[in-house]
PyMOL Python script that loads the backbone (N, CA, C, O; Angstrom):
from pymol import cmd

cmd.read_pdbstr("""\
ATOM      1  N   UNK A   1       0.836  -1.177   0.000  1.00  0.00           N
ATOM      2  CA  UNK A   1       0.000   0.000   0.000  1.00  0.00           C
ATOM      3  C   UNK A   1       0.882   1.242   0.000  1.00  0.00           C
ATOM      4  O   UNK A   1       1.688   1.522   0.887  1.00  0.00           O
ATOM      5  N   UNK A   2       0.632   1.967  -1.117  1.00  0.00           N
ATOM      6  CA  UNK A   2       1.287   3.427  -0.812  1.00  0.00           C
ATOM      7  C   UNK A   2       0.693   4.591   0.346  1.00  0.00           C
ATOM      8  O   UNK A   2      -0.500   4.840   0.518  1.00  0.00           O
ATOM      9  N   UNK A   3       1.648   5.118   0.958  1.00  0.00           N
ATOM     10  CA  UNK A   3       1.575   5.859   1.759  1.00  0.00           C
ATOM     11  C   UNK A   3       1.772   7.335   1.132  1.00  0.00           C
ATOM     12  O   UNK A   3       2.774   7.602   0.469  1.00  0.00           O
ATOM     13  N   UNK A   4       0.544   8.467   1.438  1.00  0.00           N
ATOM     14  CA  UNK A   4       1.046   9.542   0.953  1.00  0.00           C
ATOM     15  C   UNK A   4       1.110  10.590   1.702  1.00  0.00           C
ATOM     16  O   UNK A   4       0.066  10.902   2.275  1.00  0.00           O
ATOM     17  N   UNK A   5       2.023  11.222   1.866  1.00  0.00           N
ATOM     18  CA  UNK A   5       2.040  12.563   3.409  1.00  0.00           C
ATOM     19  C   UNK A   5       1.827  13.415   2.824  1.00  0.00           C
ATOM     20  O   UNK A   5       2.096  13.314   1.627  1.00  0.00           O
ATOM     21  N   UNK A   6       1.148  14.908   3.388  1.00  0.00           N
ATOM     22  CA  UNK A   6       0.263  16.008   3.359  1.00  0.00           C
ATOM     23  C   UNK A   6       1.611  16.624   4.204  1.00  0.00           C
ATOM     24  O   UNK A   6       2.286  16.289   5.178  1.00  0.00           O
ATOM     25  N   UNK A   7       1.583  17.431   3.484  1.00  0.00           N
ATOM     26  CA  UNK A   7       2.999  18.731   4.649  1.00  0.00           C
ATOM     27  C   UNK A   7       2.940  18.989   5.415  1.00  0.00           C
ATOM     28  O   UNK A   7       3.925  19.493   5.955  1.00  0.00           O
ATOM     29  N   UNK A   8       1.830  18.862   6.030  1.00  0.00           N
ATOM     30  CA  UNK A   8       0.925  19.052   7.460  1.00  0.00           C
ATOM     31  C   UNK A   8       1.020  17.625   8.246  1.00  0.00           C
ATOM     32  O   UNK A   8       1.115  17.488   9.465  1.00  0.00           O
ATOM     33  N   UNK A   9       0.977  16.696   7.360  1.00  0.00           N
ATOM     34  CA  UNK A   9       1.546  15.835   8.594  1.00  0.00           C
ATOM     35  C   UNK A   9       2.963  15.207   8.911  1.00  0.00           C
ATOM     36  O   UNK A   9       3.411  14.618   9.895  1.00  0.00           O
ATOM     37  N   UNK A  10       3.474  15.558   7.718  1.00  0.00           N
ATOM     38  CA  UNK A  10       5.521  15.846   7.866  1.00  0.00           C
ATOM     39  C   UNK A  10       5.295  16.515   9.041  1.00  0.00           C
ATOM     40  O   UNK A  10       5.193  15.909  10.108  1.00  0.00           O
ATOM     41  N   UNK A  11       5.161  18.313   8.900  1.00  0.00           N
ATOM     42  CA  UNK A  11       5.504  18.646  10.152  1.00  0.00           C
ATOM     43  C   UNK A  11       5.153  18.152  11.907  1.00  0.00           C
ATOM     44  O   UNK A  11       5.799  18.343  12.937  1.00  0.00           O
ATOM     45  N   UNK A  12       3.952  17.513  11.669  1.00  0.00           N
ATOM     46  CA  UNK A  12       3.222  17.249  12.853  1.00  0.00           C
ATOM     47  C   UNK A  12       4.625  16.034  13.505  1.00  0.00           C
ATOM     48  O   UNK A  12       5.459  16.113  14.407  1.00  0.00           O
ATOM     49  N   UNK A  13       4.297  15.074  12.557  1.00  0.00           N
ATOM     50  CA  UNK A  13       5.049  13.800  12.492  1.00  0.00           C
ATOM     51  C   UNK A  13       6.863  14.539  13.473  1.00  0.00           C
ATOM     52  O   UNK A  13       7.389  14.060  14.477  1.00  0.00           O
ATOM     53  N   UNK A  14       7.308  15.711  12.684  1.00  0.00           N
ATOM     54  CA  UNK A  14       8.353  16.202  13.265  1.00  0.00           C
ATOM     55  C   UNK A  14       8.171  16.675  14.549  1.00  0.00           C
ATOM     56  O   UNK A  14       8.897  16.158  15.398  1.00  0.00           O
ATOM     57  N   UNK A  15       7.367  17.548  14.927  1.00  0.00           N
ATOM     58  CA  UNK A  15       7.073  18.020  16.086  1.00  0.00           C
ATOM     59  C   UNK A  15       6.986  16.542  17.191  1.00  0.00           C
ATOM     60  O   UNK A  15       7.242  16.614  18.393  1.00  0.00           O
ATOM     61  N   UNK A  16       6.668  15.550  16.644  1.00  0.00           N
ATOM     62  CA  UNK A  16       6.039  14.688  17.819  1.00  0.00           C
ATOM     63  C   UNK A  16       7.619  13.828  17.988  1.00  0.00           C
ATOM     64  O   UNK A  16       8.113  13.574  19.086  1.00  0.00           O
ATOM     65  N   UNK A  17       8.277  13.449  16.602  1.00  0.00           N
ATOM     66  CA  UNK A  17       9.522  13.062  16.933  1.00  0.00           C
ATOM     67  C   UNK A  17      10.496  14.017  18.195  1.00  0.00           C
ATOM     68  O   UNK A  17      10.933  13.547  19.245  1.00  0.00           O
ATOM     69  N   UNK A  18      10.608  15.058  17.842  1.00  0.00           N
ATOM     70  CA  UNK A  18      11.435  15.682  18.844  1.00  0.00           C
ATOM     71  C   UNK A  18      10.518  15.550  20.137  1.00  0.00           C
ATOM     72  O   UNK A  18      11.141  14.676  20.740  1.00  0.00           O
ATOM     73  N   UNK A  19       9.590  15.820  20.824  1.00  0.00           N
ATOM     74  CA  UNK A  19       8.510  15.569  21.550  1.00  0.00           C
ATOM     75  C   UNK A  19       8.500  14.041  22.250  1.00  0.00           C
ATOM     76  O   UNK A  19       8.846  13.928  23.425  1.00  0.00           O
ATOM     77  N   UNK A  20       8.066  12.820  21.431  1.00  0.00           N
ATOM     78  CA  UNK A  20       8.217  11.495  22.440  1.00  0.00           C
ATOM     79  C   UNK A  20       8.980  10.702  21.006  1.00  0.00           C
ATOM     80  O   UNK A  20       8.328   9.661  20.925  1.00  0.00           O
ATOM     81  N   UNK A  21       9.776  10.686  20.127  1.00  0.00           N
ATOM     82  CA  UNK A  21      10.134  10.228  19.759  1.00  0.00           C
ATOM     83  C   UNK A  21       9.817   9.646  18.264  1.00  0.00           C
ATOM     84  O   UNK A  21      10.577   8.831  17.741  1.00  0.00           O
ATOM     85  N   UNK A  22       8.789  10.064  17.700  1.00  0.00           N
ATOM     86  CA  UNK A  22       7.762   9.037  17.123  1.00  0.00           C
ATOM     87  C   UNK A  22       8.173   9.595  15.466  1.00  0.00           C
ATOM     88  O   UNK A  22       7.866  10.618  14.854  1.00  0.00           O
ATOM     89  N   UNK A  23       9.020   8.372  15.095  1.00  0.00           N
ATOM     90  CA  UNK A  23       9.726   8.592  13.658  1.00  0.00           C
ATOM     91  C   UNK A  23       8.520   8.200  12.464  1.00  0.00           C
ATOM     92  O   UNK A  23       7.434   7.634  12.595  1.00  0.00           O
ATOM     93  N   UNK A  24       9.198   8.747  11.284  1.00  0.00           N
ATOM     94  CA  UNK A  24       8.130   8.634  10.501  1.00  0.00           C
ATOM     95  C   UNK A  24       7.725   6.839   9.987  1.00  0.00           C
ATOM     96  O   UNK A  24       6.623   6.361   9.715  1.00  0.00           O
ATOM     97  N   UNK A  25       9.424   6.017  10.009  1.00  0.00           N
ATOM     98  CA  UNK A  25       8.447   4.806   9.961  1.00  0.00           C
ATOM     99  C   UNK A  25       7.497   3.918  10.893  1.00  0.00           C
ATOM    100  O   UNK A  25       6.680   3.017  10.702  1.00  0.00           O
ATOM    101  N   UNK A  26       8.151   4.811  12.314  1.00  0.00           N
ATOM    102  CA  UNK A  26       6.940   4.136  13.104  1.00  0.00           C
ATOM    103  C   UNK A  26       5.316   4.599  12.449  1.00  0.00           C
ATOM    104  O   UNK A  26       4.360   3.839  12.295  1.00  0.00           O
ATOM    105  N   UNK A  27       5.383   6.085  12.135  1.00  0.00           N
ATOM    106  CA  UNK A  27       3.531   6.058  11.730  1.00  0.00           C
ATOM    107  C   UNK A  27       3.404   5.381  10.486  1.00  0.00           C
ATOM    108  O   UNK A  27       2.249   4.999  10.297  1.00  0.00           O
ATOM    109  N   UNK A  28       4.032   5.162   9.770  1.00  0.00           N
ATOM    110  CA  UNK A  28       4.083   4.122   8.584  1.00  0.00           C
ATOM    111  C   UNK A  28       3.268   2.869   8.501  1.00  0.00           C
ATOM    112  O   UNK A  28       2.242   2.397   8.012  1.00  0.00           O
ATOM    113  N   UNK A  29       4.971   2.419   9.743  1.00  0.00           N
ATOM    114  CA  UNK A  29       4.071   0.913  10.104  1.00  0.00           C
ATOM    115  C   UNK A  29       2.875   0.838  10.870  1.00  0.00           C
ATOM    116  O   UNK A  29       2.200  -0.189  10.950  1.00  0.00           O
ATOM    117  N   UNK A  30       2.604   1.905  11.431  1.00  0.00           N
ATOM    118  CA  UNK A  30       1.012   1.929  12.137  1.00  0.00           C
ATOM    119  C   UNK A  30       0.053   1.939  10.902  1.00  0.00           C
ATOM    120  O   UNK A  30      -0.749   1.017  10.751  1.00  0.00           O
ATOM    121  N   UNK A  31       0.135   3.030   9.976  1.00  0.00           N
ATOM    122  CA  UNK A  31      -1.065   3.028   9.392  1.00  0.00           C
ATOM    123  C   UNK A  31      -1.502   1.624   8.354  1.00  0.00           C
ATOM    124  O   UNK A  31      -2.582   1.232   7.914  1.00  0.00           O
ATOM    125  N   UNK A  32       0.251   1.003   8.200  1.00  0.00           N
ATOM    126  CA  UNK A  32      -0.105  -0.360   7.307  1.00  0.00           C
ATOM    127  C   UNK A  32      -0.757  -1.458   8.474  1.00  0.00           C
ATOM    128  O   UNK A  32      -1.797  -2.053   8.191  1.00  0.00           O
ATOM    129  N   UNK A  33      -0.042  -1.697   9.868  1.00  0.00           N
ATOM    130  CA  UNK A  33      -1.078  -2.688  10.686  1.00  0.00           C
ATOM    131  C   UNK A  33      -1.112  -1.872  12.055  1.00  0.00           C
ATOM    132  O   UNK A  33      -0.249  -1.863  12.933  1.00  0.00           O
ATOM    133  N   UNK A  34      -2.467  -1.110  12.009  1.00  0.00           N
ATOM    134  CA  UNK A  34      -2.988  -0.420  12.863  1.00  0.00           C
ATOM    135  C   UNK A  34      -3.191  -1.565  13.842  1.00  0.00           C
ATOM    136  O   UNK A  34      -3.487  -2.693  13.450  1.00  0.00           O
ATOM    137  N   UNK A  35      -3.018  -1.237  15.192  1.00  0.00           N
ATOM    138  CA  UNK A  35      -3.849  -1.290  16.677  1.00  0.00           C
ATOM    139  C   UNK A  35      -5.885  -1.745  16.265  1.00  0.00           C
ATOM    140  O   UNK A  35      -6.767  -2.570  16.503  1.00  0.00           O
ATOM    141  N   UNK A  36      -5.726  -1.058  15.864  1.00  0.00           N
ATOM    142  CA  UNK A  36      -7.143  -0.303  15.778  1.00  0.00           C
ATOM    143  C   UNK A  36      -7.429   1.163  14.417  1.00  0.00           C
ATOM    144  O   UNK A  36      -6.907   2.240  14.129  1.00  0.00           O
ATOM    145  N   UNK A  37      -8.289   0.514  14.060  1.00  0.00           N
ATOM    146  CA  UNK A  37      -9.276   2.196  12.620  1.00  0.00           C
ATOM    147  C   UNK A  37     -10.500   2.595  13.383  1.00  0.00           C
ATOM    148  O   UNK A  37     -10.788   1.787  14.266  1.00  0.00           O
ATOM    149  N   UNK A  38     -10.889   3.097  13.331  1.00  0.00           N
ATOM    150  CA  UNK A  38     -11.839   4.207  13.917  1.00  0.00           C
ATOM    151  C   UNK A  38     -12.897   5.102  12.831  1.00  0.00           C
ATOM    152  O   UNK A  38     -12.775   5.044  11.607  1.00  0.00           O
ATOM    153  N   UNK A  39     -13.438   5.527  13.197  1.00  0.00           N
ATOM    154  CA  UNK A  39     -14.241   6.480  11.916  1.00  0.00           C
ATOM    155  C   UNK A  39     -13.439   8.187  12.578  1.00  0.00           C
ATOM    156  O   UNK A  39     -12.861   8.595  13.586  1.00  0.00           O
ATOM    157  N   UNK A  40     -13.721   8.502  11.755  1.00  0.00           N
ATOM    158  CA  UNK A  40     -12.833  10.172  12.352  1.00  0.00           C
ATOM    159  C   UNK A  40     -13.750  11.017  11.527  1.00  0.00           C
ATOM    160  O   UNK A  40     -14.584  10.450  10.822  1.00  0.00           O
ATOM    161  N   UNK A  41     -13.668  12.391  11.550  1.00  0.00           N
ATOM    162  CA  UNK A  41     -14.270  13.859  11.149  1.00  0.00           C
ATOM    163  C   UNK A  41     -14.338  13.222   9.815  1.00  0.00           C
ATOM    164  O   UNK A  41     -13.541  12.388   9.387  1.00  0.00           O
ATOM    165  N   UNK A  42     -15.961  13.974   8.852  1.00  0.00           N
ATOM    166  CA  UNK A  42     -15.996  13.754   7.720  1.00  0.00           C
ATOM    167  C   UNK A  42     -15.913  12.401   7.253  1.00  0.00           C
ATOM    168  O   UNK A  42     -16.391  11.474   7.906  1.00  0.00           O
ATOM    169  N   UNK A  43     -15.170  12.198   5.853  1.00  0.00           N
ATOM    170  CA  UNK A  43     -14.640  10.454   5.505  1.00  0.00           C
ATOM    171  C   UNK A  43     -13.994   9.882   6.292  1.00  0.00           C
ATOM    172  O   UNK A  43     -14.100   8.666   6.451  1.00  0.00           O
ATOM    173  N   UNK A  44     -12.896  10.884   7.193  1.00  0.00           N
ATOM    174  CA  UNK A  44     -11.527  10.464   7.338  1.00  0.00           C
ATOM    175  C   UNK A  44     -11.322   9.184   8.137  1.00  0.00           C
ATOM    176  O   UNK A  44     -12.332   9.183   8.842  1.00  0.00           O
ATOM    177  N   UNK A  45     -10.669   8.158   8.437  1.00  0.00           N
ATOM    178  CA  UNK A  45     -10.658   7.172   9.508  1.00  0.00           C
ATOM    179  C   UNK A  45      -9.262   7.218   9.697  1.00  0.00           C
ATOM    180  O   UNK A  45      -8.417   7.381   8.817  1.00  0.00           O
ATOM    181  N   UNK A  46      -9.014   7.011  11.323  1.00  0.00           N
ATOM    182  CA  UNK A  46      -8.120   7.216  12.253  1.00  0.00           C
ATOM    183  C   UNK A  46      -7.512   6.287  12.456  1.00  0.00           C
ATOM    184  O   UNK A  46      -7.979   5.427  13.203  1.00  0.00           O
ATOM    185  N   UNK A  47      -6.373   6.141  11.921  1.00  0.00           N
ATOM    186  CA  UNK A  47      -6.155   4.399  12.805  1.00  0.00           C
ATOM    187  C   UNK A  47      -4.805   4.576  13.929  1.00  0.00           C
ATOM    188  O   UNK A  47      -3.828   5.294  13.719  1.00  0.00           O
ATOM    189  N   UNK A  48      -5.016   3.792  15.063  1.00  0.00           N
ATOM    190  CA  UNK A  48      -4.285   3.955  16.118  1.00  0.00           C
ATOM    191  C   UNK A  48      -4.127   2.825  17.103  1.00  0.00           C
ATOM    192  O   UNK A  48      -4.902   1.912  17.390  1.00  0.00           O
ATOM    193  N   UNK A  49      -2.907   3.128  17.552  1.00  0.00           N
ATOM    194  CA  UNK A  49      -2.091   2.173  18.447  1.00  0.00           C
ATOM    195  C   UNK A  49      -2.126   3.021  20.068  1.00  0.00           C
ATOM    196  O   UNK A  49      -2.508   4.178  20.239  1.00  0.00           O
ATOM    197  N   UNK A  50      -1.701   2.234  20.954  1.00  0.00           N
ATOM    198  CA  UNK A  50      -1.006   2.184  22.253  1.00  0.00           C
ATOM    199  C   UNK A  50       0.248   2.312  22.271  1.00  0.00           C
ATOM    200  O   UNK A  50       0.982   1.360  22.005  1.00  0.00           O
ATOM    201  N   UNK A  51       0.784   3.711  22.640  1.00  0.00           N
ATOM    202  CA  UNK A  51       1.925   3.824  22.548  1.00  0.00           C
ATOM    203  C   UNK A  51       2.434   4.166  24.059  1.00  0.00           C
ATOM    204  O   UNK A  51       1.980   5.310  24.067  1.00  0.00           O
ATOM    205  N   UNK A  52       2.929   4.055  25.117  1.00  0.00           N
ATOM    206  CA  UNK A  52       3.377   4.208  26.399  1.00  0.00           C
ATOM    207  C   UNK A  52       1.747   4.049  26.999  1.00  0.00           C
ATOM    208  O   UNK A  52       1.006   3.077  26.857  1.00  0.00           O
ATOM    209  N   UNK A  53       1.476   5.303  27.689  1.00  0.00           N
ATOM    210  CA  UNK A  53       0.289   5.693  28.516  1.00  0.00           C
ATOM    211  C   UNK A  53      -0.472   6.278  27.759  1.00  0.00           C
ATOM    212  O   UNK A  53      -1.166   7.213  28.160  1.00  0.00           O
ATOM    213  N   UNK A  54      -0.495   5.835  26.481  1.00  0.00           N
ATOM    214  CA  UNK A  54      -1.245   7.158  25.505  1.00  0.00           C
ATOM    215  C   UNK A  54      -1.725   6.134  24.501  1.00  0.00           C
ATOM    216  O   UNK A  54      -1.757   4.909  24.626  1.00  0.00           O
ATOM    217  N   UNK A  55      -2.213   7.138  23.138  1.00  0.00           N
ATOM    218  CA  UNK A  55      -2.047   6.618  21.532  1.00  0.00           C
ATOM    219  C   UNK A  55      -1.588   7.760  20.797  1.00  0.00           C
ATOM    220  O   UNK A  55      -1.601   8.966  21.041  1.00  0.00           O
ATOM    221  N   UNK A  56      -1.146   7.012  19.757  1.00  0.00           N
ATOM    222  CA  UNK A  56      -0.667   7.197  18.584  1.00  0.00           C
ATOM    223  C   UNK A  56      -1.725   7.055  17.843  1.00  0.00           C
ATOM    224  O   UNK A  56      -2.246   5.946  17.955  1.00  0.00           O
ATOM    225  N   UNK A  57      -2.433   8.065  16.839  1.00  0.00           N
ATOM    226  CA  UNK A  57      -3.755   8.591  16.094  1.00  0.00           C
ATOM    227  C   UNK A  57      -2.779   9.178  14.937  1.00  0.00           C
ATOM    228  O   UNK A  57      -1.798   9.920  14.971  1.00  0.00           O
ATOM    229  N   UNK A  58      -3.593   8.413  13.737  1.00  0.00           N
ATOM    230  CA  UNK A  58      -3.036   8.786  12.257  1.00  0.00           C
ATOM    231  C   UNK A  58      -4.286   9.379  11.786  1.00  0.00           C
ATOM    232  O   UNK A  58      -4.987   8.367  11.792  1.00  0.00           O
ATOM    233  N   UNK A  59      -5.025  10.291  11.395  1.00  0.00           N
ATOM    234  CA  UNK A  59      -6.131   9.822  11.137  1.00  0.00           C
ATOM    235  C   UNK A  59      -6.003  10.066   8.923  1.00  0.00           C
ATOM    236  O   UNK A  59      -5.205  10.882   8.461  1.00  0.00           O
ATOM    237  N   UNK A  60      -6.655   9.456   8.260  1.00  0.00           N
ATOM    238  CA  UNK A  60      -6.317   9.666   7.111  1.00  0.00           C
ATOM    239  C   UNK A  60      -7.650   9.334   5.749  1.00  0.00           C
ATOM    240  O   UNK A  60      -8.793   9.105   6.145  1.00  0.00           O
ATOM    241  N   UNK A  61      -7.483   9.338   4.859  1.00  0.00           N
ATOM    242  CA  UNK A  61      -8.441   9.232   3.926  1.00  0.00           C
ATOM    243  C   UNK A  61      -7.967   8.206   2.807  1.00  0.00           C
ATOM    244  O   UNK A  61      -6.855   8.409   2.320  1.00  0.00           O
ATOM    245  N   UNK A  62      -8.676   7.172   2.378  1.00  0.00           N
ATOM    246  CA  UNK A  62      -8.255   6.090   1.336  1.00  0.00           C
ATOM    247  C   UNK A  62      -8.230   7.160  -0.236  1.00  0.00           C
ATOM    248  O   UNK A  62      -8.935   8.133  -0.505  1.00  0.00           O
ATOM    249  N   UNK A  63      -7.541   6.747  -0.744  1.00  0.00           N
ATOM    250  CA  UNK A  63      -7.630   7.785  -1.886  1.00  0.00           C
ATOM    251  C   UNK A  63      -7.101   6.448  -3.131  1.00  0.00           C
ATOM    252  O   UNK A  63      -6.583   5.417  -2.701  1.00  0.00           O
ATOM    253  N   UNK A  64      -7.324   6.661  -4.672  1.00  0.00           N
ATOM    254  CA  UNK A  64      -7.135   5.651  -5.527  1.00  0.00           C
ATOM    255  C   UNK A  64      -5.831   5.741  -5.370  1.00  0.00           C
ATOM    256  O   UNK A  64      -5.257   4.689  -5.652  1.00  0.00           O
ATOM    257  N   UNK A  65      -4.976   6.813  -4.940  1.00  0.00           N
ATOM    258  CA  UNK A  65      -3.487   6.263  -5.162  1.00  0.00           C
ATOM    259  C   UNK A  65      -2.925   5.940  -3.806  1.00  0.00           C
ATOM    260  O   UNK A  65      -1.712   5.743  -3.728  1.00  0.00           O
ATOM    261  N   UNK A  66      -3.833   5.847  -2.497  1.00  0.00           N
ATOM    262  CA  UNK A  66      -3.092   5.209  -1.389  1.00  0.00           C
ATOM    263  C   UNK A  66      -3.978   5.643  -0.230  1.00  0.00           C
ATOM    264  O   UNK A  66      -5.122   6.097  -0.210  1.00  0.00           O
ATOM    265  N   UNK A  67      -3.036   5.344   0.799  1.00  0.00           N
ATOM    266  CA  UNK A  67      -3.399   6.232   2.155  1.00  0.00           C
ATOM    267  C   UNK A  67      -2.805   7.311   1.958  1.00  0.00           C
ATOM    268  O   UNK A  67      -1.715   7.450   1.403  1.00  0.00           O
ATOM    269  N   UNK A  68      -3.871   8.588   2.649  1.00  0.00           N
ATOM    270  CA  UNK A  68      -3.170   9.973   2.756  1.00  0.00           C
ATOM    271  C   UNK A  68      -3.281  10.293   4.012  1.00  0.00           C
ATOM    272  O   UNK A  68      -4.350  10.642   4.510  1.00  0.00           O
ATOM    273  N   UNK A  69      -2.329  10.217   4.565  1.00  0.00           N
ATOM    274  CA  UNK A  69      -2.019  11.034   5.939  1.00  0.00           C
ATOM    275  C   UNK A  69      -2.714  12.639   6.327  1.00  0.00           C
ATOM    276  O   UNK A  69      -2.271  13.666   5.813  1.00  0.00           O
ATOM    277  N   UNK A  70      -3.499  12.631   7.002  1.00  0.00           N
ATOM    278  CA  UNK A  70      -4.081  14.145   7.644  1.00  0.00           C
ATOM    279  C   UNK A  70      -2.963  14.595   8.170  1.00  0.00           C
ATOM    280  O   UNK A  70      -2.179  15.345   7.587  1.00  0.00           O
ATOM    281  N   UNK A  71      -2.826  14.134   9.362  1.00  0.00           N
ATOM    282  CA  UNK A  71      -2.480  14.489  10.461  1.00  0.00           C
ATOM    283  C   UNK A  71      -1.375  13.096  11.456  1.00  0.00           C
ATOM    284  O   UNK A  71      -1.329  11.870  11.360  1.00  0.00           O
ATOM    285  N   UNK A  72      -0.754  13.949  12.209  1.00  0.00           N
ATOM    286  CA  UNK A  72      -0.035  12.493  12.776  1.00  0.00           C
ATOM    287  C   UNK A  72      -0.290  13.333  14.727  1.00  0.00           C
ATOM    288  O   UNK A  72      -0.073  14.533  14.895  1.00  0.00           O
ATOM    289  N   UNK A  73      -0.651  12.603  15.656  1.00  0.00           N
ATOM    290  CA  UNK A  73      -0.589  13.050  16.958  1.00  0.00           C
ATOM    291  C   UNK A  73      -0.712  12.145  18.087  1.00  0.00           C
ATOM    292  O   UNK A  73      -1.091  11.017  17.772  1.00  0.00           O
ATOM    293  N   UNK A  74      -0.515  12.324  19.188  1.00  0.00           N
ATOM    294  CA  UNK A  74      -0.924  11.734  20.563  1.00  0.00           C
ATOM    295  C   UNK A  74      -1.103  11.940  20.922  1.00  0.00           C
ATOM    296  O   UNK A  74      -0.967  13.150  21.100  1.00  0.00           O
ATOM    297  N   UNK A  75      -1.910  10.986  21.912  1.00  0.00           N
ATOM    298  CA  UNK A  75      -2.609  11.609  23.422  1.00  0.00           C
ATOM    299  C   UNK A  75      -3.085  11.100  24.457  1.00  0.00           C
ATOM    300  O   UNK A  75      -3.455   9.967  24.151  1.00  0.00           O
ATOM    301  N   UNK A  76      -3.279  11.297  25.490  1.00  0.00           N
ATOM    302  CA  UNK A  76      -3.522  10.526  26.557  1.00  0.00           C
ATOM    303  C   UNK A  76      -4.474  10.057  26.836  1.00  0.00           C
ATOM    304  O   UNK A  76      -4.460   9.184  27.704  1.00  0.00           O
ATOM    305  N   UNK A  77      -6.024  10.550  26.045  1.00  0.00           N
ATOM    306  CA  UNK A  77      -7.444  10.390  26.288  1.00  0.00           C
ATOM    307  C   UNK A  77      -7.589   9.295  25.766  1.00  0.00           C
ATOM    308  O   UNK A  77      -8.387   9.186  24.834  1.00  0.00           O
ATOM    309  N   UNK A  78      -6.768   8.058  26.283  1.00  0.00           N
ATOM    310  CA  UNK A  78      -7.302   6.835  25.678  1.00  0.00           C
ATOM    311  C   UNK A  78      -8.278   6.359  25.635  1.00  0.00           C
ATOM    312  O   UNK A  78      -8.491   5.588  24.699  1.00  0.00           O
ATOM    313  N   UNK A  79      -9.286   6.597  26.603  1.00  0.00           N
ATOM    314  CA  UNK A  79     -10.455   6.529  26.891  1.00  0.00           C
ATOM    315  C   UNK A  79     -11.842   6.845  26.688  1.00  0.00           C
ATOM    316  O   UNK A  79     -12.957   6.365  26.896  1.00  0.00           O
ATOM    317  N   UNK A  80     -11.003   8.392  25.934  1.00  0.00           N
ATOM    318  CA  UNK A  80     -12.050   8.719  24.613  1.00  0.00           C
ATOM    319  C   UNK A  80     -11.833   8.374  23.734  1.00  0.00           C
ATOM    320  O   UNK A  80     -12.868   8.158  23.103  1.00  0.00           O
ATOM    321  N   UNK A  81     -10.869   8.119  23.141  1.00  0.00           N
ATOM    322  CA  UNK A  81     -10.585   7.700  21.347  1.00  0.00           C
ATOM    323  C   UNK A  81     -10.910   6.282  21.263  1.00  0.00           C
ATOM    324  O   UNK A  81     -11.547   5.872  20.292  1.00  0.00           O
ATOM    325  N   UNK A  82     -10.371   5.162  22.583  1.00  0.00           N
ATOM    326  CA  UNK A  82     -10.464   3.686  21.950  1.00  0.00           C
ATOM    327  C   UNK A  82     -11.731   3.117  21.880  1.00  0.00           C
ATOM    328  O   UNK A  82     -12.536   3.461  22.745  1.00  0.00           O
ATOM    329  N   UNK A  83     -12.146   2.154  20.856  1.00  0.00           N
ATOM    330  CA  UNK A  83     -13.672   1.591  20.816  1.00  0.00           C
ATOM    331  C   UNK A  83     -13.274   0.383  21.020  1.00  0.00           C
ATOM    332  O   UNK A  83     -12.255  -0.075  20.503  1.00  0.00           O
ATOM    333  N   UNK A  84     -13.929  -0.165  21.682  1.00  0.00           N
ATOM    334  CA  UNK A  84     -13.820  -1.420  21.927  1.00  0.00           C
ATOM    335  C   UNK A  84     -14.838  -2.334  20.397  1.00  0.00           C
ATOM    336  O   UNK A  84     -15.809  -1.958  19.741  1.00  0.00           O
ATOM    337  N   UNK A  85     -13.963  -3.660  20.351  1.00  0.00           N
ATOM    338  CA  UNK A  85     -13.822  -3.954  19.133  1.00  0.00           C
ATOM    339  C   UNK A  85     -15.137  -4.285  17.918  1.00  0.00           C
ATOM    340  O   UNK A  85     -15.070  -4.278  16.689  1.00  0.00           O
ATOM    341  N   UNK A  86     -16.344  -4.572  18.868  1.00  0.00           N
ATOM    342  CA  UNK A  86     -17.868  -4.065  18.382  1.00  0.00           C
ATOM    343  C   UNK A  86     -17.792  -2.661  16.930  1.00  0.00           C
ATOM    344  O   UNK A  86     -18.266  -2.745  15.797  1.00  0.00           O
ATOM    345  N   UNK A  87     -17.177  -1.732  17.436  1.00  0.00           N
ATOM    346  CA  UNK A  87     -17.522  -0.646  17.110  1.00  0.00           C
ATOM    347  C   UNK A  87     -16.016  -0.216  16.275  1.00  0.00           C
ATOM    348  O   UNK A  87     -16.009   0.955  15.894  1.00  0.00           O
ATOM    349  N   UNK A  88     -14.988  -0.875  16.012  1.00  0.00           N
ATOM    350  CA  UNK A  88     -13.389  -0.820  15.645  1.00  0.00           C
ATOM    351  C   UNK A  88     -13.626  -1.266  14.293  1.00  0.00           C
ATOM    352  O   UNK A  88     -14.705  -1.770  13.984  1.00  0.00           O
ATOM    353  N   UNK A  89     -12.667  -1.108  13.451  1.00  0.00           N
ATOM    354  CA  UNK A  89     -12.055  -1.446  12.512  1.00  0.00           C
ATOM    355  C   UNK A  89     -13.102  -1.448  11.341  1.00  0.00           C
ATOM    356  O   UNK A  89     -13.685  -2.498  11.074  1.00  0.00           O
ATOM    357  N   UNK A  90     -13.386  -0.155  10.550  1.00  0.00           N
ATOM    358  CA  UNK A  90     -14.109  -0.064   9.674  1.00  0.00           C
ATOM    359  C   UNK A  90     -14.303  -0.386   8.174  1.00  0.00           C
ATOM    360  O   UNK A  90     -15.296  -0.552   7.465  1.00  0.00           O
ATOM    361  N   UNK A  91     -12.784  -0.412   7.939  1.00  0.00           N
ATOM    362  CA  UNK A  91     -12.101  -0.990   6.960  1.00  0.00           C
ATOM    363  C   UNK A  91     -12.054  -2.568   6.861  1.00  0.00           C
ATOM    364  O   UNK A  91     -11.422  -3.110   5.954  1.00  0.00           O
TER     365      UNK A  91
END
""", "prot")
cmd.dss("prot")
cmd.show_as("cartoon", "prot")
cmd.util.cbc("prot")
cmd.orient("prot")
């Protein structure tokens, strides 16, 4: 599957590397075998892992030439973002 980044989520992706570490092939290999997909804002679907005390949230859009990366971030509200598996993996 091709992966395609939005400049907006280069930079994010950078900000979070210097921040907790989080290189670009780690969101890579997340978005090829997600944790977990999600439905997100609009089309978009989110897919995300457990990363320390937190997640790791890609959220992105299927497009004919790949995945496109929105956005890359984390956060601690695991509790709001995770669905338990009823309601997971939309794709």
């Amino acid at each position: 599957m091709k992966i395609i980044w939005t400049r907006h989520a280069e930079e994010r992706q950078e900000e979070w590397q210097k921040k907790l570490g989080i290189t670009r092939q780690e969101v890579e290999n997340l978005l090829r075998d997600p944790e977990q997909v999600v439905p997100g804002d609009l089309e978009a679907l989110v897919a995300q892992a457990r990363r320390g005390n937190g997640l790791l949230r890609i959220p992105f859009v299927e497009t004919e030439r790949g995945r496109k990366i929105l956005t890359v971030y984390w956060t601690s509200k695991v509790e709001k973002y995770w669905q338990e598996e009823q309601d997971a993996n939309p794709i």
